[in-house]
Structure formats: structure tokens, C-alpha cells
N, C-alpha and C positions, 0 to 999 in steps of 0.2 A: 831633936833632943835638946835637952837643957843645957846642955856643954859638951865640951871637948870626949868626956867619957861616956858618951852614947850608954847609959844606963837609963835615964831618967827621964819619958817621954814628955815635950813640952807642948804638941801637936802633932794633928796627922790631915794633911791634904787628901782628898780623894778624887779618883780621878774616872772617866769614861771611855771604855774600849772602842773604835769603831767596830761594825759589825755590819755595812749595807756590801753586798756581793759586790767583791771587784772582779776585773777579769780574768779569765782563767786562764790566758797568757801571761797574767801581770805576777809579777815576784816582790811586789808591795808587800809588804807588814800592815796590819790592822794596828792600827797605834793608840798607843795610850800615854797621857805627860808621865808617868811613873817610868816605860820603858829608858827616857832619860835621865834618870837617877840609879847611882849603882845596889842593886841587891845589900842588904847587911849581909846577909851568907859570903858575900867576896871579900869580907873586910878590906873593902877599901873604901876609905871616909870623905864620903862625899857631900856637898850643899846643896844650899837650892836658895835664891836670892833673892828679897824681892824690892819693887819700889812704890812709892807714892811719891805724885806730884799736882801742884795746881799751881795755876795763873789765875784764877777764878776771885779771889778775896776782895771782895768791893765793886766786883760786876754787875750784881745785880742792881745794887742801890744806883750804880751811873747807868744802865740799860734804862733803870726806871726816870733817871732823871727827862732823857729824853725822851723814852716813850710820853711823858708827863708833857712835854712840848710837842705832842705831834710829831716828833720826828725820829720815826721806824727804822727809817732805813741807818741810822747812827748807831740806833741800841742796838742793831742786828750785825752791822760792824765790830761793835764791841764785843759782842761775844763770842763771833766768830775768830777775832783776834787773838781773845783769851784761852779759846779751843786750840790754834795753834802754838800759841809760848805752852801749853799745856804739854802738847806732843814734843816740840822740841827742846824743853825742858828734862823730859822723859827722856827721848834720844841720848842727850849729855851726859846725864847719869845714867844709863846702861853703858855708854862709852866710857866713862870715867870706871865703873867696875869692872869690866873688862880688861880694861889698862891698869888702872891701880887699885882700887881699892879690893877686888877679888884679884884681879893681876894674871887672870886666868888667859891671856894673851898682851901683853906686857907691848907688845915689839909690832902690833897692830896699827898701820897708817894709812888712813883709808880718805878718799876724797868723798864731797858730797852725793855725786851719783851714789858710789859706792854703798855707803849706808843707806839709801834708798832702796838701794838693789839687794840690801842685807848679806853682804858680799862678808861682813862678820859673822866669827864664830860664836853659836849659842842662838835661842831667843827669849822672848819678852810677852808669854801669851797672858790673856786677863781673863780672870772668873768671869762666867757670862756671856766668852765668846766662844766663836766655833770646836777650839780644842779641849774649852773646859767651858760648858754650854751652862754648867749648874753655878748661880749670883749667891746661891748661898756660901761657896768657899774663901768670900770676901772674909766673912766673921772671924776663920779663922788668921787669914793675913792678917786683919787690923787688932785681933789678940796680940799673935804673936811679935806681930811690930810694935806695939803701943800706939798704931797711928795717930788715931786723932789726938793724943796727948801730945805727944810728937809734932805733928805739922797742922791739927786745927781742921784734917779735913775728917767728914761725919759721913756715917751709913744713917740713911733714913729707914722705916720698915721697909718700902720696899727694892732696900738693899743699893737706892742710889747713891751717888756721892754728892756731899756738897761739901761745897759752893761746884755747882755743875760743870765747872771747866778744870776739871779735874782726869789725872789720870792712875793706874794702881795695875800692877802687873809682875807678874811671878819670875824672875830669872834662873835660866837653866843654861849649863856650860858644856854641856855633852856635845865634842865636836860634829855627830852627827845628829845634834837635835834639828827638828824641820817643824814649821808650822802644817797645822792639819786642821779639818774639820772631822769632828764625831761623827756627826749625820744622824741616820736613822738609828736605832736600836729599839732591842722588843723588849717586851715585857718581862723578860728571866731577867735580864741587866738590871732594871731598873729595881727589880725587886731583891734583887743581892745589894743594889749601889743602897737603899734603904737599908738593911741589914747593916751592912758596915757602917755605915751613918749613925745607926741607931734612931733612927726617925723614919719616917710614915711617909710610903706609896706616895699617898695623898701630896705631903709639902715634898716630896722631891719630883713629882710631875708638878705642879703650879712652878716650883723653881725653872722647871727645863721650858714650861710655857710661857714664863718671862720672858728669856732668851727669844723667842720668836718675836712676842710682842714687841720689845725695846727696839728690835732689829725693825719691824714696820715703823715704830715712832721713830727713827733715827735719818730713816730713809724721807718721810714727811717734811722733818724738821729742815733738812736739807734742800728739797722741794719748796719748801716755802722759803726758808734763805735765800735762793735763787733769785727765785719772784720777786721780793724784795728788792733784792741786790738790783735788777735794773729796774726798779723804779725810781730807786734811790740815786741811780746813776743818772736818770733822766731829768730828776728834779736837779740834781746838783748841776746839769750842764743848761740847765736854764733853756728856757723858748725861744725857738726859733734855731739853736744851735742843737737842739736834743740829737736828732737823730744820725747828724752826723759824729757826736761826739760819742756817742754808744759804739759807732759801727771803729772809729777809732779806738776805741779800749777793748771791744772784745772782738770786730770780724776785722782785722787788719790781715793783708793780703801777704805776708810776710811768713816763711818760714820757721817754724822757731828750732827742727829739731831734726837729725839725720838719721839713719837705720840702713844697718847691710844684713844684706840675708848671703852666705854664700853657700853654693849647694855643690859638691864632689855625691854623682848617683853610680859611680864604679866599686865594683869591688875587686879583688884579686891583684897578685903581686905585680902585675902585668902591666896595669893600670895604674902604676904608680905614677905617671903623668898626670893625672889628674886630681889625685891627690894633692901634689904638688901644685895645678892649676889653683887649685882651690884655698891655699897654704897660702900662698904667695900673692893671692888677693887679699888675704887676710892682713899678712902683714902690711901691705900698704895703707887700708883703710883705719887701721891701727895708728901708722906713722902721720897718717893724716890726721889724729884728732879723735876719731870716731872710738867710743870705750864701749869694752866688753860688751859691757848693759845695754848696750844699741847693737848689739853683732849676737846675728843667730848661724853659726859655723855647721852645717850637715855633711858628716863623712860617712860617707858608707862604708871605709876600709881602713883599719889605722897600719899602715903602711912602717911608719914609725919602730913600735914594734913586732913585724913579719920575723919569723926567725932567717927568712932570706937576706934580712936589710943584714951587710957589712959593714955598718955604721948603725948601731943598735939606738935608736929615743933620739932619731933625726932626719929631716926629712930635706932633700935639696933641689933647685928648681936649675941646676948648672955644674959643669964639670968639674969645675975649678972650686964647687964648694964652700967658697966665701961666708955662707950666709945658711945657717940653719934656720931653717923655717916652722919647726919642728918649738925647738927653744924650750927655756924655763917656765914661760907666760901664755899657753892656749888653752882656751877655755872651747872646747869642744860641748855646744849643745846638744843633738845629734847624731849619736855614733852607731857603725854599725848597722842592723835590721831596723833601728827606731826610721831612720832613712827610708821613709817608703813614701808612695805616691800621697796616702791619707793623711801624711803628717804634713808633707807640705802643703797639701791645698790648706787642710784645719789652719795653720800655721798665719797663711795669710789671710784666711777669713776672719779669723780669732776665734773659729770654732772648737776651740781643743777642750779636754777634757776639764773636769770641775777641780781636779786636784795637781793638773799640771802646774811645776814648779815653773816661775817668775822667768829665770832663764829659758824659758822653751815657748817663753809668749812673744809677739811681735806689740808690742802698747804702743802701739802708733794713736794718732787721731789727724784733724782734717790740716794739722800742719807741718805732719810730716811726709822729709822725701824718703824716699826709698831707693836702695839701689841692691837692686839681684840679680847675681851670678850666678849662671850654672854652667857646669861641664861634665861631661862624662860622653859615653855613645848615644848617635842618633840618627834619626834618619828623616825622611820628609814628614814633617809635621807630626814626629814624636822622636821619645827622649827617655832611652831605657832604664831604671832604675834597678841596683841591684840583679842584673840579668836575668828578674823574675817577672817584672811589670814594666809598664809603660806609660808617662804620663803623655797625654795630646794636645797640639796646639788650642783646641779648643776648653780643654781642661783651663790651662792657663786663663785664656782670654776669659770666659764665665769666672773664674775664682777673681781675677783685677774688677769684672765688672762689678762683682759683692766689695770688694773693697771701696770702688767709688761711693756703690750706695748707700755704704756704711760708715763713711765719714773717714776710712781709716789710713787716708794718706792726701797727699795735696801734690806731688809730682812723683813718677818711676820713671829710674833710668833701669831698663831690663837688658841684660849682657849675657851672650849665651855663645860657648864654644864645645861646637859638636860637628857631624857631619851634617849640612844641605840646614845648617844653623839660622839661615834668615827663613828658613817655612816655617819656625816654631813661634813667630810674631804675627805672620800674615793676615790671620786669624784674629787680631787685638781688637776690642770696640770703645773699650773703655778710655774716658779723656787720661788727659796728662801723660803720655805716656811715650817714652822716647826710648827705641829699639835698637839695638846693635845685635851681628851677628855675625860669625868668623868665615860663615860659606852660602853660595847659593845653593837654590835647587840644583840638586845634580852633582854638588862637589864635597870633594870629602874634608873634612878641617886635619891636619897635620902635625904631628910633632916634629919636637927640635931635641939638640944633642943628646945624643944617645950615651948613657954614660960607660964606659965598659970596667968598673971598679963595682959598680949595682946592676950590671945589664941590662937595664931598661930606661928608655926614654925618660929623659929628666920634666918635660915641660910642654904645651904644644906652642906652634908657634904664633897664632893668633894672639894668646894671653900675654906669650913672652915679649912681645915689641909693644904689647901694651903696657908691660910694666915697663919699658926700656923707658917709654916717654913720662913715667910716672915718677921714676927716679929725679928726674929732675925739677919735680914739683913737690910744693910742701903747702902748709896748709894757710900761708899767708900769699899763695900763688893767684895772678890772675889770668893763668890759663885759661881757657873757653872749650866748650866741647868740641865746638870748629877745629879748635889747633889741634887738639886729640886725633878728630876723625881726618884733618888732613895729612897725618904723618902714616897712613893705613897705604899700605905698599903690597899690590897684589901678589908683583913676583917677588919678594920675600917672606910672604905668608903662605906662600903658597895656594891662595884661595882667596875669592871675592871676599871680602866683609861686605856686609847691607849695614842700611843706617834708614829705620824708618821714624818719619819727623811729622807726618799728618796728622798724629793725635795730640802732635804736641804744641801747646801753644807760644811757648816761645822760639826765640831765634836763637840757635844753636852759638851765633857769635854774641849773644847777650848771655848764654848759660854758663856761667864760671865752674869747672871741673868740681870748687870746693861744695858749690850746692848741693853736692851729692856726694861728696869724698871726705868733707869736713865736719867739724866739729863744729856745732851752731848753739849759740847761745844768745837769741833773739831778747832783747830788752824794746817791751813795746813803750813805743813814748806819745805821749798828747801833746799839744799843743800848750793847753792849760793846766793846770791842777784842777783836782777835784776834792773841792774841800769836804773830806770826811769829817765829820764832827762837828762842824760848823752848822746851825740849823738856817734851812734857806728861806728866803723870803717869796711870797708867791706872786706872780706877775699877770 
């Protein structure tokens, strides 16, 4: 509208329904960006935001400088660089509207992960992309903004922006907006979305065929950045140094980045020891460092709220109660029936679904560790889930072996409290990979304190003398996995723990507790600089 008195239309957005079959277990909405905006019938007056930004201004004249001297891999720097101040420019001001200038979460204090993980409320989709697939709703942003009067950035005909390192996107505050892809739709869509447009079949299929297109040039352009990028790397480290100096800047042997999976596969009030196993691993690798965004939490049972719990929104791993585990702060991936055998194998392969949300992904690559918990019931060489299914040690071992070949980890510590718990590793073939388990063949794993204020087992006792030793570690500790697994006490656990070390290729007194427990923020370093921008002389 033209103001405050919603009388006087100044534009109209239009938007596209999804319509491709989803499942018919699923209780998804077909979504449309308009479902995020309130109805006028509600009278309640609502916005819709939007931004423009560039880093682009003078890019291209300095890309040309040095494409003009031969040197590529500079100008591809440059614009690569400009592509990012673009986005995080972008970022700033979606955060600053947020905070103040919409103010539409005022009291929002989020760390860098955080906004990566879109852990804010609202989002930021753009004409052209998955949620709003059609470039022509540009025209009406940069009406209604006055862009290019405004910040000097231009739509070309076909609907680009320049100066190319540029970005433009619609803001929406609806605490349950979510990003989406449209996908397919047929031809009645498209011939209504025309209708309402008041324009022609014709230009609103070449518009949706952009959308593909830009998506294959985007993907090229990136491809061929690549290529670039080490070539450029190679000529800047000069001959005779090249190839060790590449393998320094990008295949360094080093860690950068941690990931916990923890898995509770019980359900019922009975089971609330495992729950709590599962709770109480949580919080530690929490205390350690490791955020949210790196923590995929699977409960098959929120214990929490059971109308049995006597302590209603809490959960305890001890008699004495000290410590709800439960808390203000858990972010539960996996609740309930999502808990089944197919989500965790997807899970680790990263085969899940095309519209699962970000939290339900494991985005690991080849230099992260991983560390996965599981408890619940089990027996030789499987591991009940939900008392409906079963997953097998062989399951496991084939899902790690996809993850080796898939780049998508660089060491696993695997911890598993069940019964006859070291047969569910036996089976591993896959490298890197370092096995704990609470019982042999043959034995059963055991709870501890029984509480009689809840009537059930608070905790078993494998997990519980694991966190006993964890308590007094933190995340600038140099514990070793050695010291961990030396404090493993048959007769107070009541059962053998296994510790299998053949896949793994270090030495358990060289593996610091935190490589797997902590929070890593690997800063790789060279020896030398690599003088970007500088053009190099050839040898």
C-alpha cells in the first residue's frame, strides 16, 4: 500500500504455490511466500521488507585491469571477494532490520554460526530463486524501492543486476516463515499465475526458464572459479615450491571442525534412562564447546513431558536432582517416530530428503570428526529402535563405509550403550574409526540409581562413570582418550566395555578427548603469503 491507510495500492508481489506430491505421511503445507503475510480480512497490518545491496562498484574496470595483464587468477579474486562483501553486507542489514530498523526482534543476539544456521527469526528469499522462481518480480522491488535511484544498482533486460556483485531480496517476519523450493507445477498454475500478472503464458514461462538457466550459469561460473583458483595458487607459490604449497593451503591434514550425533532409539516411560543417557551426553558436548548447529539430538520419546514425569519440562540423570537436563536450551532434531532406522542411516550418508531443514542435516566434509552416541535396547549385533525395527551392525558399518567414500568425515569416535554393545562395531571396515562399547557378547549393559520420586532408573551405568570423568574436563583440557578409557571399571559398570582401535589410526594416548568433544576452529596457516593481487613474474 501507499501508507499507513492501506487504501491505495502502490504494488502487488506475486507469488507460486508448490504443487509436486509429497508424502502421504507428510503434514507439510504446499507453501507459497504470500502464506507469510497476514490476510487483509485479519486486519492486522502487516509488512513485507525488502533490501538491496552491492560491493560490485568498480569491479569490473579492476577485474579488467588485470585480466589486461594476463593475470586471471587476480581478477577472479576480485570478484569473488566482491561476491562475498555482497552477501555479507546483505547479512548486516537483514540483521540490523531485525534489531532496529523493523525491530521486529529487538532482543536477538546471535553468534556467527548462528546466522549461518539461520537460527533468526524471518527470512530473506530473492526473485529468481527456489521460493519465488519467477526474475520478473524484481521490477516490481526496484519500483517500489526506487533502487537504482537509490544505490546506483541497474536491472538489465534480462533482469540482471549490475554491477554483478550485487544482491536484492525480499524480507518476511512471520516467526514461522521457512525457506522452500516451488519445484514443479503444471500448467493451470501457470496459467492463473499469467492471469493475475496480466501478461502472457509465453513471458511467464521464459521468466520460470531463466530461473533454470542462471542456476546452470551459476554453477559453471563457480566450476571455472575453482580451476582458476589453483592455478592461480600455483603460479603465486612459484616453481619448484608449487605443489607442496597447494597441498598446504588446501589438503592440510588437520581438522577443522567437530559434529555429535546423539541417538536415544527407546520409547515408553520405562525407558527414561535412556533418555536421560542421551540428555546428558548432550549437555556435556554442549559444555564442551560443540553448538547446536554441529549437534543432531534423536529422541524417540520426550520423557519430559510424560503426564507420569512428577517433575513436569525436566529431565534428571540422578537422585539428588542437581542438574536438569531437560533446561531452557534443547534443541531437539529428531523427535518421536522421525526416530527410525531410515533417518539415521539418510542422516549419515546425507541422503535425506530435498526439503529437509538444515537442522536435520549432518554438513560434515573430509575434515570433520564425528562423534556418535547411541543407547537404547539391544542385542548381538543389533539395536532396537522404537520397539518396531531394528537397525544391524552391518547396517552401521556399510552406512560409515558411504561416509568415507563420500568425503564426509575425517575421524569417528562411535559410543554405543546397550546390551552385548561391543558386537554392534565388530562388523566396522571403514577407516578412521575408533569404537567404544558398554558390554561384550553375551552381557547385558545396566542401569544405575533408581529413583523412587519418578520410579525409574535415572541413567545406565556405562554412560554415568563416563560422564563422571567428563565432569572434570573442559574444553581447554588435555585429557587423551587413553585416560578416559583407563578409568573404565568392570565391577562398577557392571559389564566389560570394548574399546576397538584397528581402524583407527592413531594412538589413543596422542588423541585429546577435545578432538571429538570440542569446539574446533582450525585457522590453516602457510609458511608464506600468497600474494593475491600482485601479478607474478614467470620463471
Amino acid at each position: 500500500y501507499a501508507d499507513e491507510s492501506r487504501t491505495e495500492e502502490a504494488g502487488v508481489y506475486y507469488g507460486l504455490r508448490q504443487q509436486a506430491e509429497k508424502d502421504k505421511e507428510s503434514s507439510e503445507a504446499y507453501l507459497c511466500l504470500s502464506d507469510f503475510i497476514a490476510p487483509s480480512a485479519t486486519g492486522i497490518p502487516d509488512y513485507i521488507g525488502s533490501i538491496a545491496a552491492s560491493a560490485g562498484f568498480g569491479v569490473d574496470e579492476l577485474a579488467a585491469k588485470y585480466e589486461a595483464d594476463n593475470d586471471d587468477y587476480s581478477a577472479i579474486m576480485v570478484k569473488a571477494l566482491a561476491d562475498r562483501l555482497a552477501e555479507a553486507l546483505t547479512e548486516k542489514l537483514h540483521q540490523d532490520m531485525r534489531r532496529e530498523m523493523w525491530g521486529f526482534a529487538p532482543n536477538e543476539s546471535l553468534d556467527t554460526q548462528d546466522l549461518l544456521s539461520i537460527k533468526y527469526q524471518g527470512i530473506r528469499p530473492a526473485p529468481g530463486y527456489p521460493s519465488q522462481p519467477d526474475h520478473a518480480e524484481k521490477t516490481t522491488m526496484w519500483k517500489l524501492g526506487n533502487i537504482t535511484e537509490a544505490t546506483g544498482i541497474e536491472l538489465t533486460d534480462s533482469l540482471m543486476m549490475h554491477p554483478g556483485a550485487s544482491v536484492c531480496a525480499l524480507v518476511f517476519a512471520h516467526p514461522k516463515s521457512s525457506y522452500f523450493a516451488v519445484g514443479k507445477v503444471t500448467n493451470e498454475q501457470i496459467v492463473d499465475y499469467a492471469a493475475r500478472k496480466g501478461t502472457t503464458v509465453d513471458a511467464v514461462e521464459t521468466w520460470l526458464r531463466m530461473h533454470v538457466i542462471r542456476a546452470l550459469v551459476r554453477l559453471a561460473i563457480a566450476v571455472f572459479a575453482a580451476h582458476t583458483l589453483c592455478v592461480g595458487l600455483a603460479q603465486a607459490a612459484g616453481a619448484g615450491g608449487t605443489k607442496k604449497k597447494i597441498e598446504q593451503f588446501l589438503d592440510t591434514d588437520n581438522h577443522t571442525n567437530n559434529w555429535a550425533v546423539l541417538v536415544c532409539t527407546s520409547r515408553f516411560w520405562f525407558n527414561y534412562r535412556h533418555i536421560a543417557n542421551a540428555m546428558s551426553m548432550y549437555r556435556t558436548v554442549k559444555r564442551m564447546g560443540i553448538p547446536d548447529s554441529h549437534i543432531i539430538l534423536m529422541l524417540a520419546d520426550d520423557v519430559a513431558c510424560n503426564p507420569r514425569n512428577c517433575y513436569p519440562g525436566t529431565v534428571f540423570d540422578h537422585p539428588q536432582k542437581t542438574t536438569d537436563l531437560y533446561g531452557d536450551n534443547v534443541e531437539v532434531d529428531y523427535r518421536g517416530y522421525e526416530v527410525t532406522v531410515e533417518n539415521f542411516i539418510r542422516l549419515l550418508t546425507g541422503r535425506v530428503e530435498q526439503h529437509t531443514p538444515r537442522n536435520k542435516r549432518l554438513l560434515t566434509d573430509d575434515k570433520s570428526n564425528i562423534f556418535i552416541y547411541m543407547t537404547g535396547h539391544g542385542g548381538e549385533d543389533f539395536l532396537k529402535f522404537q520397539d518396531s525395527e531394528e537397525i544391524n551392525s552391518y547396517d552401521i558399518a556399510d552406512a560409515m563405509q558411504q561416509m568415507w567414500e563420500k568425503q564426509r568425515y575425517r575421524e569417528i569416535l562411535f559410543v554405543i550403550d546397550t546390551c552385548q554393545a561391543n558386537t554392534m562395531f565388530s562388523k566396522f571396515y571403514a577407516p578412521n574409526v575408533l569404537s567404544i562399547g558398554s558390554s561384550k557378547k553375551g552381557e547385558n549393559s545396566y542401569s544405575h540409581f533408581h529413583d523412587r520420586d519418578i520410579g525409574v532408573s535415572v541413567i545406565d551405568r556405562f554412560t554415568y562413570y563416563n560422564l563422571e570423568f567428563f565432569e572434570s574436563v573442559d574444553m581447554s583440557s588435555k585429557h587423551t582418550m587413553a585416560d578416559l578409557i583407563g578409568t573404565y571399571n568392570a565391577t562398577l559398570m557392571h559389564s566389560t566395555p570394548g574399546v576397538r582401535t584397528d581402524l583407527f589410526a592413531r594412538k589413543l594416548e596422542k588423541t585429546y578427548l577435545t578432538d571429538f568433544f570440542g569446539a574446533v576452529q582450525e585457522v590453516e596457516l602457510t609458511p608464506e603469503p600468497f600474494p593475491i593481487g600482485q601479478r607474478q613474474e614467470s620463471t
